[in-house]
C-alpha positions in Angstrom: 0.0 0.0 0.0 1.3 3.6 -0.9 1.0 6.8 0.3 0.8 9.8 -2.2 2.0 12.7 -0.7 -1.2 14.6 -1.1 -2.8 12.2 1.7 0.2 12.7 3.7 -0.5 16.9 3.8 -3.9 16.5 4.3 -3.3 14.0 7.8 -0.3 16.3 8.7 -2.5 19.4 8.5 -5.3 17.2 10.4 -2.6 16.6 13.3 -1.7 20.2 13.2 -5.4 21.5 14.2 -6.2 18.9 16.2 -3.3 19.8 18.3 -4.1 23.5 18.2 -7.8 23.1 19.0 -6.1 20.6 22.2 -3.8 23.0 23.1 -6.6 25.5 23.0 -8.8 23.6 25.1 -6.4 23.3 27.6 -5.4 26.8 28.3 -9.1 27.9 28.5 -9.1 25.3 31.1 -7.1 26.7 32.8 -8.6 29.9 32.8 -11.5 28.8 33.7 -10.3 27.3 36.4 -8.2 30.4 37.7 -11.4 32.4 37.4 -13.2 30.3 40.1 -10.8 29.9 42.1 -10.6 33.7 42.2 -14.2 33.7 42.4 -14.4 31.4 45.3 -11.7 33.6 47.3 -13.1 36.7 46.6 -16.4 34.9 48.1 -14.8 33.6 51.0 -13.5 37.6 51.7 -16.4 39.0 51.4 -17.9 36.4 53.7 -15.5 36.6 56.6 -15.6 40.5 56.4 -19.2 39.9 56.7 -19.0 38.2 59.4 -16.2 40.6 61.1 -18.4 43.4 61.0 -21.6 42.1 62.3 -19.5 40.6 65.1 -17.1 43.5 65.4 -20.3 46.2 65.5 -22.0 44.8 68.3 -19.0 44.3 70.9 -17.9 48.3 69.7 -20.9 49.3 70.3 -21.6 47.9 74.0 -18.0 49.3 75.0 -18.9 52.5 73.5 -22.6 52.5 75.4 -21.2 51.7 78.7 -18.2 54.1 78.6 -20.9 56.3 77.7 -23.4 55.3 80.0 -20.7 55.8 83.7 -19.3 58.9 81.8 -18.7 60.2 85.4 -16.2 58.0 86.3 -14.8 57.9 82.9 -12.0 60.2 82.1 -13.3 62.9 79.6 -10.9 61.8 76.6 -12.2 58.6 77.0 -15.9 59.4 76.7 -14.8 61.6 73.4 -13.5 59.1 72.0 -16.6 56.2 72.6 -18.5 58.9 71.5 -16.7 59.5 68.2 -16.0 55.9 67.9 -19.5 54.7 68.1 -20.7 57.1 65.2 -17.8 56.1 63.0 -18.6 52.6 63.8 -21.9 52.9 63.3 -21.6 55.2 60.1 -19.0 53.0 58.8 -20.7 49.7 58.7 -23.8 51.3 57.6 -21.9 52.8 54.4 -20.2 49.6 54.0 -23.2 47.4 54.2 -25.4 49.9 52.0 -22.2 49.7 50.0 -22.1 46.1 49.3 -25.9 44.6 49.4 -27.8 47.7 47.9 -25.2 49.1 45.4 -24.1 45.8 44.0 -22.3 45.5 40.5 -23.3 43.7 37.6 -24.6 40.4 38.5 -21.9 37.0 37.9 -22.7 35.7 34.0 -22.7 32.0 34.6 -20.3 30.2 33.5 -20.8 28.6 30.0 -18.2 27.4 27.3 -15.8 30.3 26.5 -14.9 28.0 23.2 -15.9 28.6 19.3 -16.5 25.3 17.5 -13.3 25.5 14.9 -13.5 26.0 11.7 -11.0 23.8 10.1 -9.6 25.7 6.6 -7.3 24.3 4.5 -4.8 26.3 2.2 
């Protein structure tokens, strides 16, 4: 059995796409992978700074009330700053939770194929 060589161009340039659509495939792989793993972190910050502020507000804010509250016994300064630090506190998580709930951007595209079917030309 012989080859002509025409048959052989036509398989080499078969092996040729095949391995550029592989190597394709892989590297979007990995992309996609890299975006949600960043995804998943990001996530993960946004959860655990939830979580610091609703537990970090309500343990400022009972210092702050009962400095506030024996202010007589308290040295001045002291009550100043409660006083200051409680609206800052207050104002702070406020902006930040208005900031991330209410004014939220663009909402995630799901994930579907990032991938074109090829198109397989021959010169």
């Amino acid at each position: 059995m012989t080859h002509d060589s025409g048959d052989d161009k036509v398989g080499t340039e078969n092996a040729i796409l095949l391995a550029q659509a592989e190597e394709r495939l892989r590297q979007e792989r990995l992309m996609a992978n890299e975006s949600i793993a960043r995804a998943r972190a990001f996530r993960r910050l946004q959860v655990s700074a939830g979580w610091t502020g609703i537990l970090m507000l309500p343990a400022m804010a009972i210092f702050c009330v009962v400095v506030l509250m024996k202010y007589e016994t308290v040295p001045g300064e002291m009550t100043a700053a409660a006083s200051g630090a409680l609206f800052v506190d207050v104002l702070g998580v406020v902006v930040a939770a208005y900031r991330s709930w209410a004014i939220k951007r663009a909402p995630d595209e799901p994930l579907k194929p990032v991938t074109k079917a090829p198109v397989f030309e021959r010169h």
